[in-house]
C-alpha positions as CSV (number, residue, x, y, z in Angstrom):
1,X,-12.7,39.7,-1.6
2,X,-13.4,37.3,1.5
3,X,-15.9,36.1,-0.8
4,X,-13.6,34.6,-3.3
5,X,-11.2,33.3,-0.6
6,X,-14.0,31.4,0.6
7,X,-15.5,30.4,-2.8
8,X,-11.7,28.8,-2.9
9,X,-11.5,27.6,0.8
10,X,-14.8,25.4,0.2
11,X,-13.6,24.5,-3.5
12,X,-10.4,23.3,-2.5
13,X,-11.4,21.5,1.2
14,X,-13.9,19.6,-1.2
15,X,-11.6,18.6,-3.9
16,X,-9.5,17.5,-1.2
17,X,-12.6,15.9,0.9
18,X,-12.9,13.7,-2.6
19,X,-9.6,12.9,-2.5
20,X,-9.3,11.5,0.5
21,X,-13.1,9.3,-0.2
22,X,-11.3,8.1,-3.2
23,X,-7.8,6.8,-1.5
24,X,-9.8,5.0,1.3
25,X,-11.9,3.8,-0.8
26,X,-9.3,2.0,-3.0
27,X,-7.4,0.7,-0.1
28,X,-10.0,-1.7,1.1
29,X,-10.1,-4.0,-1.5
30,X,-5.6,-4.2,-1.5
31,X,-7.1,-4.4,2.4
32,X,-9.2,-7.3,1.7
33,X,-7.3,-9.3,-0.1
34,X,-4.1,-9.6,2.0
35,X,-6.7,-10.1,5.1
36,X,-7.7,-13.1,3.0
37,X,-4.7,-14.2,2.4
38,X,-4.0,-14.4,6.1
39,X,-7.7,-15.8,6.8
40,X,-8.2,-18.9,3.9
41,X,-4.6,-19.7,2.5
42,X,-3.1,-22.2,4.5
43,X,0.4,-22.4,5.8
44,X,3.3,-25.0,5.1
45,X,7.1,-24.8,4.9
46,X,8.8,-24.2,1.7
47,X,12.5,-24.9,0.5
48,X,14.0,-22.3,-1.3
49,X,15.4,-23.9,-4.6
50,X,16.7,-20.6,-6.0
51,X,17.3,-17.2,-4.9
52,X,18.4,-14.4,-6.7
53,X,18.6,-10.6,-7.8
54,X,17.5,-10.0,-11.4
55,X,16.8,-7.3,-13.3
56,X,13.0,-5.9,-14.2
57,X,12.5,-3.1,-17.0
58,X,12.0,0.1,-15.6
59,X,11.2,3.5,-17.1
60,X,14.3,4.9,-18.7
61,X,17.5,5.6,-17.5
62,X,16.9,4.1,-14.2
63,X,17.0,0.2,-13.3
64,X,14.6,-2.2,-11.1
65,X,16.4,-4.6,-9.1
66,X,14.1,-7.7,-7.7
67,X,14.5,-10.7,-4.9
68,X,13.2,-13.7,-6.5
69,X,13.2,-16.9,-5.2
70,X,11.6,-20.4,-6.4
71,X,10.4,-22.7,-3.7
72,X,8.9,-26.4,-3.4
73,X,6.5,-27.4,-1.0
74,X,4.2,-30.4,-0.8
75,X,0.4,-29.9,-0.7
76,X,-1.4,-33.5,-0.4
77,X,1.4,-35.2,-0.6
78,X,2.0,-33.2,-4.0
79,X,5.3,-31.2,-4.8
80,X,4.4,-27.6,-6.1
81,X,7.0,-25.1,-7.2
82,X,6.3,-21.4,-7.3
83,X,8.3,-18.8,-8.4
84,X,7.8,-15.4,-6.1
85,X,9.3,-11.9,-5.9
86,X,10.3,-11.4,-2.5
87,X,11.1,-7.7,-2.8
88,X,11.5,-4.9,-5.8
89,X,13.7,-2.1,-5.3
90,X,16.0,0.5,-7.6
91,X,19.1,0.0,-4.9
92,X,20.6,-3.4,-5.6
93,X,22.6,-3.9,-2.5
94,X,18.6,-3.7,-0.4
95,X,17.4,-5.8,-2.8
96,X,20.8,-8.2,-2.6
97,X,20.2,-7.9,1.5
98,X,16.5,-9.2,1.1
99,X,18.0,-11.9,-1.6
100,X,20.7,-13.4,1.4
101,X,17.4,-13.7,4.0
102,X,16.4,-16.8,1.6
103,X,19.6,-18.7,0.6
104,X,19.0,-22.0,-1.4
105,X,18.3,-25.2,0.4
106,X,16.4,-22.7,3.7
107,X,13.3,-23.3,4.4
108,X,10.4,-20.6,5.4
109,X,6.6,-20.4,5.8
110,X,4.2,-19.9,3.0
111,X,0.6,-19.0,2.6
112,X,-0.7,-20.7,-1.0
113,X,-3.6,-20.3,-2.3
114,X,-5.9,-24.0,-2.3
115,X,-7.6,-23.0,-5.5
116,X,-4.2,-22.1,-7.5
117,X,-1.5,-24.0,-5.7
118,X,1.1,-22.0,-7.4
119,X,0.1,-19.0,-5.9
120,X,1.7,-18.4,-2.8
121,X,2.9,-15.8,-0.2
122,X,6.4,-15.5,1.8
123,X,6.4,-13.5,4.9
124,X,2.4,-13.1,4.9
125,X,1.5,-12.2,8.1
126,X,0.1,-9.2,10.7
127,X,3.0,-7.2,9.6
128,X,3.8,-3.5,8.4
129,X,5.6,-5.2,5.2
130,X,2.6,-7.5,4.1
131,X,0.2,-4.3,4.6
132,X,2.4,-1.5,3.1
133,X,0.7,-0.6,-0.2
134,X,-3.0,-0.1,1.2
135,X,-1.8,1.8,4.8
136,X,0.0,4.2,1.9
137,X,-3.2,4.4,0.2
138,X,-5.0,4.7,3.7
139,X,-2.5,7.4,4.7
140,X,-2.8,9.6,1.5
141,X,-6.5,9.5,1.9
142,X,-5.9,10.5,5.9
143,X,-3.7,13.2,4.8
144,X,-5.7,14.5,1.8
145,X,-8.7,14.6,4.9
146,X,-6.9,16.5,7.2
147,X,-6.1,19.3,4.4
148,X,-9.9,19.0,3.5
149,X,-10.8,19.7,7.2
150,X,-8.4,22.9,7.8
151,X,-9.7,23.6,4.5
152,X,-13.3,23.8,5.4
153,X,-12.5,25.0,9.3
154,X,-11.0,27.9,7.5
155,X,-13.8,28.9,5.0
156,X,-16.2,28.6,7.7
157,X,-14.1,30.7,10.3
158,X,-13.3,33.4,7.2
159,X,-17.2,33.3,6.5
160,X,-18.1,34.0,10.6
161,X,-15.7,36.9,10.2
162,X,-17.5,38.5,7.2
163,X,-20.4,38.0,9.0
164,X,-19.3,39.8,11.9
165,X,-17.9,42.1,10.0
166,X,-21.2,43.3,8.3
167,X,-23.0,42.8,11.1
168,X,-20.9,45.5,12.8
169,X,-20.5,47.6,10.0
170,X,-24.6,48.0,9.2
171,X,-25.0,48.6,13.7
């Protein structure tokens, strides 16, 4: 009967050892790519030339609100416009909030991108906000870890046992 719980113990500490290979993994390119953003697109100031809360489709029955904005800035003495989604939530009056931090005629800092100068970033920085999506990924894969370590703590502590427990039993 140990047997089987540790047959399990190791099957699931592994599955859950993959797991947490696979989130990390898949967070450093989300990673990368906002630490790129921060290290090669340069920064200007934008006017906002509209802000608002539309809708977004949504599975059904429920409803997407998002913050977007339009913004003009000048790169070599050229104007650029951009349209951006500030923030995307399912609660308007957050989304509404996030909507009022960027009211028309404001201006803020940007991050665009030199090789598609309508590609551009509000709010980029060293923040938890900008970094959100791969420290969730990071998380899950530190979480699914953890579970893989108790996991495999546990299978090797149940196998000592057994061993002891034969040991003993064949004295």
């Amino acid at each position: 009967m140990n047997s089987e719980k540790h047959g399990l113990l190791v099957f699931l500490g592994v599955a859950n050892l993959i797991l947490c290979t696979l989130s990390v993994i898949l967070s450093l390119p989300f990673f990368w790519r906002q630490y790129q953003v921060l290290q090669t697109w340069p920064e200007t100031k934008a006017q906002v030339l509209r802000s608002e809360v539309v809708t977004q489709p949504a599975p059904p029955h429920e409803q997407l609100y998002a913050a977007t904005l339009q913004v003009l800035y000048t790169v070599d003495g050229k104007p650029i416009t951009a349209e951006l989604i500030s923030f995307q939530s399912r609660n308007y009056r957050q989304t509404a909030d996030r909507a009022a931090q960027f009211p028309v005629g404001s201006r803020h800092l940007i991050r665009y991108d030199p090789h598609a100068l309508t590609q551009a970033r509000i709010g980029a920085g060293w923040t938890l906000r900008f970094f959100l999506v791969p420290l969730v990924m990071f998380g899950m894969g530190a979480i699914f870890g953890a579970i893989a370590a108790v996991l495999l703590i546990s299978a090797k502590f149940l196998r000592s046992q057994e061993i002891r427990g034969d040991g003993s039993a064949s004295a």
